[in-house]
MARMI-245088 format. One line per 5 residues: number of its first residue (from 1); their letters; for each residue x, y, z of C-alpha. Coordinates in nm, 4 decimals, decimal comma, m for minus. Each point is the difference from the previous one (the first is absolute). Layout:
# residues N
NUM	A	X:Y:Z | ...
***
This chain:
# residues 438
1	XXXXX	m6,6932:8,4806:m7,0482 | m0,2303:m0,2193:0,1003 | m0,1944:m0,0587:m0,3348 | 0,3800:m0,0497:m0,0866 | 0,0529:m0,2817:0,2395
6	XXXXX	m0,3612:m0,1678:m0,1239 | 0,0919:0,0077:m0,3490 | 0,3290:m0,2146:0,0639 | m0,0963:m0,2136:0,2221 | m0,2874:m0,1112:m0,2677
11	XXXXX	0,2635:m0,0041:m0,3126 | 0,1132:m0,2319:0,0783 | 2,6653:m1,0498:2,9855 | 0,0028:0,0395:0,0669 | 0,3139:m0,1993:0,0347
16	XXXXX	0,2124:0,0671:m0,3601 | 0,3018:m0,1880:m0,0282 | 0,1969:0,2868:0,0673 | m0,1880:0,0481:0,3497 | 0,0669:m0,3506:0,0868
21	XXXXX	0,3657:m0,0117:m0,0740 | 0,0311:0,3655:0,1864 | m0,1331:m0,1250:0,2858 | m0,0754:m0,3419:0,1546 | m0,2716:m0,0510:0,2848
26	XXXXX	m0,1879:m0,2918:0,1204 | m0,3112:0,0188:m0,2243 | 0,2630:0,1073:m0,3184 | 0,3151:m0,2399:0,1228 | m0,2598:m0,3141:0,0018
31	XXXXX	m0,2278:0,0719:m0,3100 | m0,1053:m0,3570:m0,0219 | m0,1374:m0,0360:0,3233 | m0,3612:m0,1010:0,0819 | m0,0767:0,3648:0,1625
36	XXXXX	0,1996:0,2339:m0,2209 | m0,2063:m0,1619:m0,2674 | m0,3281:0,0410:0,2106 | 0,0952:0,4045:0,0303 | 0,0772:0,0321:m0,3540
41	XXXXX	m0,3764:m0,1461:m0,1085 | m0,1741:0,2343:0,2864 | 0,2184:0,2688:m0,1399 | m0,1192:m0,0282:m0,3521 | m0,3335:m0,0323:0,0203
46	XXXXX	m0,0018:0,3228:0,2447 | 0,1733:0,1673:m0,2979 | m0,2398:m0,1316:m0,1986 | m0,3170:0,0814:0,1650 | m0,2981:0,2504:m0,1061
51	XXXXX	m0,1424:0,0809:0,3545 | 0,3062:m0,1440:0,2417 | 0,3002:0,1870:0,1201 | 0,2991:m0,0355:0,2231 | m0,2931:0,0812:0,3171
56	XXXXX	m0,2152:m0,2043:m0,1919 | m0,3460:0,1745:0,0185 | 0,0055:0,2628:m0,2101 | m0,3074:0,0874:m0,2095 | m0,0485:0,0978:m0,3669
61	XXXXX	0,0662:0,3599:0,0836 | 0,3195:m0,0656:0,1042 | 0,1015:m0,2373:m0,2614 | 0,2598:0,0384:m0,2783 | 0,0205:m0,3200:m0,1313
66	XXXXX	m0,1699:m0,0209:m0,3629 | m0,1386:m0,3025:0,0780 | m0,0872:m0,2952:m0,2642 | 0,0436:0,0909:m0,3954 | m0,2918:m0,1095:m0,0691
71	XXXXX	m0,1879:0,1528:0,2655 | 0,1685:0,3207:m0,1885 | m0,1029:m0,1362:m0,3472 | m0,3817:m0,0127:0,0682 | m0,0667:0,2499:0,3074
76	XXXXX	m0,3126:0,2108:m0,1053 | m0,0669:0,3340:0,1093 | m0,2515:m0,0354:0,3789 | m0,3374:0,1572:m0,0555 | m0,0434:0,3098:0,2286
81	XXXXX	m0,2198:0,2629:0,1531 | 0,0340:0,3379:0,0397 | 0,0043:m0,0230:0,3903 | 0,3577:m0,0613:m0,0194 | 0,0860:0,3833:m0,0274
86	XXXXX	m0,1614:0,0983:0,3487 | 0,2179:m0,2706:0,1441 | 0,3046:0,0813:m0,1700 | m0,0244:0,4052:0,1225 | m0,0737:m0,0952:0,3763
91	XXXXX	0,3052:m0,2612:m0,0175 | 0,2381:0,2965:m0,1531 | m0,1571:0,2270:0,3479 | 0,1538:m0,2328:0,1953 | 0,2962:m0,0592:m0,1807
96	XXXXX	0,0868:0,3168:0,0288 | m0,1121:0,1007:0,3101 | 0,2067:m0,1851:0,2411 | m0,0206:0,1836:0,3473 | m0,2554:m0,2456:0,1720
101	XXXXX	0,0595:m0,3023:m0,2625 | 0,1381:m0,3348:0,1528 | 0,2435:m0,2490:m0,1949 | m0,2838:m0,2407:m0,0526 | m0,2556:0,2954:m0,1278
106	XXXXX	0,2593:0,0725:m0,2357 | 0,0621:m0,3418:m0,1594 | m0,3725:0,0006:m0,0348 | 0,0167:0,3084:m0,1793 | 0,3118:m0,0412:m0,1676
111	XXXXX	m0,1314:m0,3529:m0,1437 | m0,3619:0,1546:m0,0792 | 0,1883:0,2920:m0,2122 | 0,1934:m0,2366:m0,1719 | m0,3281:m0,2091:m0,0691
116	XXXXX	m0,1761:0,2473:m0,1692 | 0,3284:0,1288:m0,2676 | 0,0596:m0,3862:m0,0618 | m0,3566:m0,0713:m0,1200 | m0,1016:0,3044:m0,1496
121	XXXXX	0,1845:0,3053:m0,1736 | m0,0421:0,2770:0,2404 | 0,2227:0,2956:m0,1364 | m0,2810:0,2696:0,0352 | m0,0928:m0,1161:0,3671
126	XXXXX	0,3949:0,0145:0,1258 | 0,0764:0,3222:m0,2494 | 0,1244:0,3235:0,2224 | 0,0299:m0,2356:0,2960 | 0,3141:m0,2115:m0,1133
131	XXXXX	0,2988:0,2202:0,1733 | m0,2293:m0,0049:0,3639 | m0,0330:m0,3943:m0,0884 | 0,3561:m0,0364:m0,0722 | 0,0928:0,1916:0,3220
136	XXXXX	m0,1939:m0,2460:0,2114 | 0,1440:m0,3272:m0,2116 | 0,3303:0,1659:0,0751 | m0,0362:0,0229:0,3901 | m0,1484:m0,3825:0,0125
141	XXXXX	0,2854:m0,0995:m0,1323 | 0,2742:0,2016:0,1530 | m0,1628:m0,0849:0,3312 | 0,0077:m0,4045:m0,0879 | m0,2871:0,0006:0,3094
146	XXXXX	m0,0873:m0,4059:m0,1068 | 0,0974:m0,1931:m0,3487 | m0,3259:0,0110:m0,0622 | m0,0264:0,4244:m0,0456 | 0,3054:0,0055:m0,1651
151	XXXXX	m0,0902:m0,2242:m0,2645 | m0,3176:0,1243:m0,0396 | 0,1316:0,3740:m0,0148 | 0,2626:m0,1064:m0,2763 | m0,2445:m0,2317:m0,2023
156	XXXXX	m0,2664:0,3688:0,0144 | 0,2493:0,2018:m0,1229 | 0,0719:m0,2252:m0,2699 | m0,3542:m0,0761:m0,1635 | m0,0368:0,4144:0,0631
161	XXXXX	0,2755:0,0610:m0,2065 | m0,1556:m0,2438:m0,3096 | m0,3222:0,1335:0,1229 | 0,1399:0,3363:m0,0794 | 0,3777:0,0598:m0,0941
166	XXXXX	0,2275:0,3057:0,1096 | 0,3602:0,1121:m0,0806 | 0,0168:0,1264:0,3554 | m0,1082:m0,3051:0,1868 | 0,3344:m0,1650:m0,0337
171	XXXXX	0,2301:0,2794:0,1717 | m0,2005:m0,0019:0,2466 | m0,0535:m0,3521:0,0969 | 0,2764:m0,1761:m0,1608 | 0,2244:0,0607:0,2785
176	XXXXX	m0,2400:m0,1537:0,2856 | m0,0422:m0,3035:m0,2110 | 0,3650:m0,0527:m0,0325 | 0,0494:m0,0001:0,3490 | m0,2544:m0,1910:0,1005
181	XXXXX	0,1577:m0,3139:m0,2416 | 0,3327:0,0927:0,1410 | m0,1296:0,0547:0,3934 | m0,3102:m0,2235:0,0809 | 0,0306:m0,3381:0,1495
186	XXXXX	m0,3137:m0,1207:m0,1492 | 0,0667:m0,2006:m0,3381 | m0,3612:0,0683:m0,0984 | 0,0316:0,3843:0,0459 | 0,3293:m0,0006:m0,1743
191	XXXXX	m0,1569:m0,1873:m0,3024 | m0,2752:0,2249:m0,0063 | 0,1898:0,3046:0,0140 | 0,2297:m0,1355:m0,2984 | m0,3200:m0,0786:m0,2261
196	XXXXX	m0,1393:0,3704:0,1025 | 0,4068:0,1364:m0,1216 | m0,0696:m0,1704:m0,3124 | m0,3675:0,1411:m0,0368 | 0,1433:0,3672:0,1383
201	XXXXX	0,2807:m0,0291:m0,2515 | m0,2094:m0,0597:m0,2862 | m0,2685:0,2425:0,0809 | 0,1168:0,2537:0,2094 | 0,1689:0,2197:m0,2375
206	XXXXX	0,3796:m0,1656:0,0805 | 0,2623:0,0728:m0,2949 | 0,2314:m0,1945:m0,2056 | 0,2834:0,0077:0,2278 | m0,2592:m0,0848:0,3237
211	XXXXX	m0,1344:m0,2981:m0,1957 | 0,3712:m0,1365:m0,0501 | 0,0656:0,1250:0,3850 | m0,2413:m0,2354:0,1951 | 0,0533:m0,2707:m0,3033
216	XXXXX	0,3342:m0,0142:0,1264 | m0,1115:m0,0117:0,3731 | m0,2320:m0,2668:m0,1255 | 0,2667:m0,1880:m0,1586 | 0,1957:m0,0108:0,3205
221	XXXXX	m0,2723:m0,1529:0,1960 | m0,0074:m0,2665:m0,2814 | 0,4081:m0,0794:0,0358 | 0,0279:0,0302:0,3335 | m0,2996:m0,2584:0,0557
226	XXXXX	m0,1907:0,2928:0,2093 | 0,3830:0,0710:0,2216 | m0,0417:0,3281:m0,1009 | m0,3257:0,1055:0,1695 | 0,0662:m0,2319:0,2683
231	XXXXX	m0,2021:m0,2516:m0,1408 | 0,1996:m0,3293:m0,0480 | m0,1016:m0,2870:m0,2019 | m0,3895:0,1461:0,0287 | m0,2233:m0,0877:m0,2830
236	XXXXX	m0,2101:0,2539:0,0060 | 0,1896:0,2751:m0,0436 | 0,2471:m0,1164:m0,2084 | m0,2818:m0,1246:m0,2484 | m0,1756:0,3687:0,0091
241	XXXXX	0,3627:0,1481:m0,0935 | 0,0428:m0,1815:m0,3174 | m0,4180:0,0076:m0,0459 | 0,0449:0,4258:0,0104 | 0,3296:m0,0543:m0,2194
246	XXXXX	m0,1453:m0,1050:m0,2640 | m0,2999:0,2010:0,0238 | 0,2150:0,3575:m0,0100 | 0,2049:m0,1792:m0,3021 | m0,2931:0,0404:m0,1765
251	XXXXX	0,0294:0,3838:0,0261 | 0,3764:0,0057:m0,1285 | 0,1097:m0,0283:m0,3937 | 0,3285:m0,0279:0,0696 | 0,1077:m0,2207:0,2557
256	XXXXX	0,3730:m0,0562:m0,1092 | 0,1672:0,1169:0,2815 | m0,1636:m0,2251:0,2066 | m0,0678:m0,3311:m0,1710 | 0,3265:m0,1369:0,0530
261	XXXXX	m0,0072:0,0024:0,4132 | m0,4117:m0,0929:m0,0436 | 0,0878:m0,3036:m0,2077 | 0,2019:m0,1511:0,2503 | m0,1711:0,0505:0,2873
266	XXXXX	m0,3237:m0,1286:m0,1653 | 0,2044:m0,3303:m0,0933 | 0,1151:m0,0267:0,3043 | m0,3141:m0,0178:0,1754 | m0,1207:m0,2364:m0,2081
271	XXXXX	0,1455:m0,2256:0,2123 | m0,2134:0,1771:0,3095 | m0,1624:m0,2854:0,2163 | m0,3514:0,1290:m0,0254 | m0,1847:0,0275:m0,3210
276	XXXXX	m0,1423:0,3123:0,0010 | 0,3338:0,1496:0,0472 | 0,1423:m0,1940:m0,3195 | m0,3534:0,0589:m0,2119 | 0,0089:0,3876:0,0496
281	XXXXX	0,3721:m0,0133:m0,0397 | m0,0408:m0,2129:m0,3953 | m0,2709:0,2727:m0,0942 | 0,2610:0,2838:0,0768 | 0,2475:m0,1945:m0,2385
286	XXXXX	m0,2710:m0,0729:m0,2349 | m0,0651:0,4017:m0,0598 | 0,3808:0,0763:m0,0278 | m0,0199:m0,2408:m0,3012 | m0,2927:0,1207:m0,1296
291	XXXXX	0,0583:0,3978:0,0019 | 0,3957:m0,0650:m0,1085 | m0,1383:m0,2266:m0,2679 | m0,1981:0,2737:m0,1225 | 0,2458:0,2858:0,0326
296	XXXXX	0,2479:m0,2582:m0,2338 | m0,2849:m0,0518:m0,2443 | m0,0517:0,3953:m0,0510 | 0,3782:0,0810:m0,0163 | 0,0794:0,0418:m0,3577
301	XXXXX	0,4370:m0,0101:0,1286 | m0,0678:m0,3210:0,0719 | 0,0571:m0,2887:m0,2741 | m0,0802:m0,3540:0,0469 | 0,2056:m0,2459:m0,2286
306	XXXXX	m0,3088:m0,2134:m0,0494 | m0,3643:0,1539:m0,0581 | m0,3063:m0,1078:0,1231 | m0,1514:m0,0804:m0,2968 | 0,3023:m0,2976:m0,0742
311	XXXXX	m0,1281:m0,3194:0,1371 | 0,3666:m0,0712:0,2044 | 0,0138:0,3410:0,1269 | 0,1695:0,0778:0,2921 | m0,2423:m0,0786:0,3398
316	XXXXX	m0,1314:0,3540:0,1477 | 0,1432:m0,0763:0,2935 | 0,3897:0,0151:m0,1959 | m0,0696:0,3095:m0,1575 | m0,0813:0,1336:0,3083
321	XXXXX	0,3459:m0,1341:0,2142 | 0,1955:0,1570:m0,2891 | m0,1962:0,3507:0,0345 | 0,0657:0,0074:0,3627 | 0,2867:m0,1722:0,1991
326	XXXXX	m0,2711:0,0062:0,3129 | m0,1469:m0,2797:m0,1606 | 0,2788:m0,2298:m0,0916 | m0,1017:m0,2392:0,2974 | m0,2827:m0,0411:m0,2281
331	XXXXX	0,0372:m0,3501:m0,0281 | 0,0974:m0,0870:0,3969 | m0,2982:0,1878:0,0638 | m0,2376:m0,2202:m0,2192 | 0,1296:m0,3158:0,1266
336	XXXXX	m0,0644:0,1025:0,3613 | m0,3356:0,0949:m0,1290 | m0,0696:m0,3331:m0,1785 | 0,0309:m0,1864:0,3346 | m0,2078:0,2571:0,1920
341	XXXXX	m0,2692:m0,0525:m0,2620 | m0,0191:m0,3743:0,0565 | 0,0417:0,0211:0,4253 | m0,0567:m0,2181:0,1940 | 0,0868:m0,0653:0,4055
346	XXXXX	m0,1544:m0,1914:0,2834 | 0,0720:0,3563:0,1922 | m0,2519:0,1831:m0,1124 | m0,4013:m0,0181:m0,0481 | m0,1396:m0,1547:m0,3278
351	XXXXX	m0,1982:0,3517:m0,0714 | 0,3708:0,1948:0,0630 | 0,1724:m0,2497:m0,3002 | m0,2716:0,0211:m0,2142 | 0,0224:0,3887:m0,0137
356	XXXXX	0,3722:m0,0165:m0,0190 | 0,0073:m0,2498:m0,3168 | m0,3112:0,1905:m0,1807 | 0,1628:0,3597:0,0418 | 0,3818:m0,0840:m0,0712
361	XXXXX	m0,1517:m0,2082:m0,3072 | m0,1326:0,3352:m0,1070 | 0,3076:0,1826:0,1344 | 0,2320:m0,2455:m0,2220 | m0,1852:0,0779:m0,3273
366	XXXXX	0,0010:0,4107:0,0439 | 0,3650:m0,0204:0,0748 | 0,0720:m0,2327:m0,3348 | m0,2485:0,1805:m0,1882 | m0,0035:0,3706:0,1027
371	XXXXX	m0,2771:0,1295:m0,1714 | m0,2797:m0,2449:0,1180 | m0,1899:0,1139:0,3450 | m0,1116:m0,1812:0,3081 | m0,1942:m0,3295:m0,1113
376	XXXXX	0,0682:0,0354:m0,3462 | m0,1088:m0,3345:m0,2423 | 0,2153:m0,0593:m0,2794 | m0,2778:m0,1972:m0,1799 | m0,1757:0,1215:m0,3356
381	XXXXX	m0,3079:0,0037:m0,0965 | m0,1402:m0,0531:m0,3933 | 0,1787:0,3091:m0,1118 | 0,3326:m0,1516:0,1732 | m0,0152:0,3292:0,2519
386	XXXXX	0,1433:m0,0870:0,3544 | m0,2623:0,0279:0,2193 | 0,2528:0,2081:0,2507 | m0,1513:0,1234:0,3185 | m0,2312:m0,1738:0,1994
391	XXXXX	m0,0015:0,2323:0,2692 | m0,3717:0,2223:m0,0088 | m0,1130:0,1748:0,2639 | m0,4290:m0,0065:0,0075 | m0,1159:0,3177:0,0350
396	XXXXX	m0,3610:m0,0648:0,0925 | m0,2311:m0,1652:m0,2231 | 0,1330:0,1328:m0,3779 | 0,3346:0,1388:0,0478 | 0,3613:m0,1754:0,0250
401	XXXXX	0,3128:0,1424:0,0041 | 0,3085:m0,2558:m0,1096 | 0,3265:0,0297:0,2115 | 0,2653:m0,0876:m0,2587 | 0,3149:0,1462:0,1498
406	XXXXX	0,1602:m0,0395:0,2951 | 0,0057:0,3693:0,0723 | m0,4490:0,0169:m0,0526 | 0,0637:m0,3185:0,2836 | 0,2161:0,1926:0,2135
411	XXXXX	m0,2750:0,3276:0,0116 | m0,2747:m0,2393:0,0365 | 0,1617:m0,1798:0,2750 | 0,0781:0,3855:0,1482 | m0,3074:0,1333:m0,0053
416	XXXXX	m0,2191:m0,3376:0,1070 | 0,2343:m0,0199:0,3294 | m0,1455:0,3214:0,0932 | m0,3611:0,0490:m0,1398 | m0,0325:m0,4155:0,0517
421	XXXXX	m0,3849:m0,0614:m0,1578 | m0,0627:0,3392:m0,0706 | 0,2309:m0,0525:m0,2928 | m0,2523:0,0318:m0,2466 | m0,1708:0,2536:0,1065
426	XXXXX	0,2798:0,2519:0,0008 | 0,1113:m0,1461:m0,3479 | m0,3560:0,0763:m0,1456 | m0,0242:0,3233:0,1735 | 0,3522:0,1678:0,1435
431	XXXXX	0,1747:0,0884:m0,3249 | 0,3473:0,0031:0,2404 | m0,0286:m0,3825:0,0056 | m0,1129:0,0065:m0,3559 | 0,2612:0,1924:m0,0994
436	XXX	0,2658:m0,2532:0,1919 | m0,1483:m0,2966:m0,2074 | m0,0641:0,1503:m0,3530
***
């Protein structure tokens, strides 16, 4: 597998309109006022933020923000030592042995454990010990002693389960994560624990009907603007429901009996008052188009009156409101994107506009062009071939992978919230993340 791996890699709101007209309050009944504006920017760039949550000290252990793109694009593997392993068994001792362990000696150990999977693929040093491990992550987080433990307990059993993937994990744990983002008060554990129900659906061994279970219950958190797990109008959370939305769509073929209801509540929180709640909430929409698109293109029932071949053929993004009524708000939908995609406000930061103009801009062309991925350039080159995707991960000094669909962006942005820079390592060396981005 690994000579495998080598050879490829060489070949080369959260305030929606429907919240605010639900509901009115003084920072939603006033929206142009000097302080609800002031709220709004802190808000975003907290959203936003690699190393900053809603306590605002939390480390890269406890992290599940992906970060900058191109921080993704050209991370390189860190160099190591074999030291690490010694480290990495005493830290699992006292993970597991709790009886004279203190909250604080746990975080350290929690945050050491997750250290070591993050930055180097560790499957033989955690094999036979993962249901003792799992035991203990469970307990930290029932028990909710400090944020801290919690989110350090759900972000271990996470990176364990990439580290080294079971189809008993999620029965198990699924139903402690789920009430900890319905139960906690703390916004940061709740977003953690919905980022670990993504990570425990996808790995834990969850089937079909569980994967369109908790996309529902993520959905919910979406429409309700976080009502639902008593999280109102919180960035965070709502932004890691649509985030693990469209990371679990990437497991589905069919998502027909969903797209309808997803579709409309991804519109609607386009209108969100904090961008990474309206970013996260275009890429959802942008991979409905894209996997529909594809599912029309294979169906043979299916006849166009125009082919592609004709230069006035009908626009992809026709063809694809006459296969599927979901999409006949095709063109409302483009419009609304159009003016997100040149945004501008004296509310928000300069950095916040600029990365809501460059992604809908992107956003806009996947949705009137279906088949071309995240960053795609129309342009030709000598041979009049588009040069399509722009998007390439580095993988050290000779490989590069290219990210040209929205669901390869979706997985990337999955895994990287959890293994953060030991990305690359566990691409080059875990086949389960190699396998997620083939």
């Amino acid at each position: 597998m690994r000579d495998l791996r080598r050879r490829a890699l060489e070949s080369n709101k959260t305030v929606s309109r429907k919240a605010q007209s639900k509901q009115a309050s003084p920072a939603t009944s006033r929206p142009g006022s000097a302080p609800a504006s002031r709220a709004a920017s802190r808000a975003v760039s907290r959203a936003g933020s690699d190393d900053e949550d809603a306590g605002g000290n939390l480390s890269d252990e406890t992290s599940f923000s992906v970060g900058s793109l191109n921080e993704i694009l050209n991370s390189e593997a860190p160099e190591s030592t074999d030291t690490w392993r010694d480290d990495l068994n005493e830290r699992m001792d006292e993970i597991v042995d709790r009886k004279r362990s203190s909250i604080q000696s746990r975080e350290k150990s929690l945050a050491a454990y997750i250290h070591f999977l993050t930055l180097h693929y560790a499957e033989d040093d955690i094999s036979g010990r993962e249901a003792e491990l799992v035991t203990a992550f469970l307990r930290s987080i029932k028990a909710e002693s400090s944020d801290k433990e919690t989110v350090l307990a759900l972000k271990a059993l996470g990176v364990s389960l990439i580290t080294s993937p079971s189809d008993m994990i999620y029965d198990s744990a699924s139903p402690a994560v789920k009430r900890t983002i319905t139960d906690s008060e703390s916004m940061a554990t709740k977003t953690a624990a919905i980022h670990t129900l993504g990570v425990c659906t996808f790995y834990g061994g969850a089937i079909k009907e569980e994967i369109f279970e908790n996309m529902a219950f993520l959905l919910d958190i979406v429409a309700s603007d976080g009502d639902s797990i008593s999280a109102q109008d919180e960035p965070l959370p709502v932004t890691a429901a649509l985030e693990e939305w469209g990371f679990l769509a990437t497991r589905l073929d069919d998502l027909s009996s969903v797209v309808e209801e997803a579709l409309s509540t991804f519109t609607d929180q386009l209108s969100s008052s904090y961008a990474a709640v309206q970013i996260a909430a275009g890429e959802n929409i942008a991979l409905i188009y894209e996997k529909f698109y594809s599912i029309m293109e294979a169906d043979d029932s299916f006849d166009s009156d125009d082919s592609d071949d004709e230069p006035n053929s009908e626009p992809a993004i026709s063809k694809l409101s006459n296969y599927d009524s979901a999409f006949r708000n095709s063109e409302d939908l483009v419009s609304n994107l159009e003016t997100l995609a040149s945004f501008s406000t004296h509310r928000v930061s300069k950095k916040d506009q600029k990365s809501v103009r460059v992604n809908f801009s992107d956003i806009l062309n996947s949705i009137q062009n279906p088949s071309w991925g995240p960053r795609y350039n129309d342009a030709t080159n000598t041979n009049y071939v588009a040069f399509g995707s722009r998007m390439v991960v580095k993988i050290n000094q000779d490989g590069w992978m290219r990210i040209d669909k929205w669901w390869k962006m979706h997985r990337l942005q999955g895994l990287r919230r959890v293994l953060q820079g030991g990305f690359v390592t566990h691409y080059e060396n875990n086949s389960v993340v190699f396998e997620s981005l083939p």
